[in-house]
C-alpha positions, 0 to 999 in steps of 0.5 A, a space after each residue: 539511497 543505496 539499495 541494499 539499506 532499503 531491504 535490510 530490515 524486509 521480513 521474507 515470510 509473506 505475511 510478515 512482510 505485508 505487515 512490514 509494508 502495511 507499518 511503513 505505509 501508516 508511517 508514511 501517512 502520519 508523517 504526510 498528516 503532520 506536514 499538512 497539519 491535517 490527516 491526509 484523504 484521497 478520492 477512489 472512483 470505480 466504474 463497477 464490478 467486472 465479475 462475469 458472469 461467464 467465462 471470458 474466453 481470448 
């Protein structure tokens, strides 16, 4: 695929292109949904909040 056919249509504002990607990604999802014939799921596993109470220092 030739890249300059993929960035043709990006927005440069930021939020403009959050929104951009945030469409192709339901676009993505939808047509995963259909090629399965049931909607998609995934599983997120976390290990915990790593917010600090003090500062980390290297």
């Amino acid at each position: 695929m030739n890249s300059d056919k993929l960035q043709e249509n990006i927005p440069q504002e930021e939020t403009d292109r959050q929104f951009y990607y945030m469409e192709k990604a339901a676009e993505h999802v939808r047509k995963l949904g259909e090629e399965l014939g049931r909607k998609p799921t995934c599983c997120v596993t976390t290990f915990g909040c790593q917010m600090n109470v003090a500062p980390v220092t290297a």
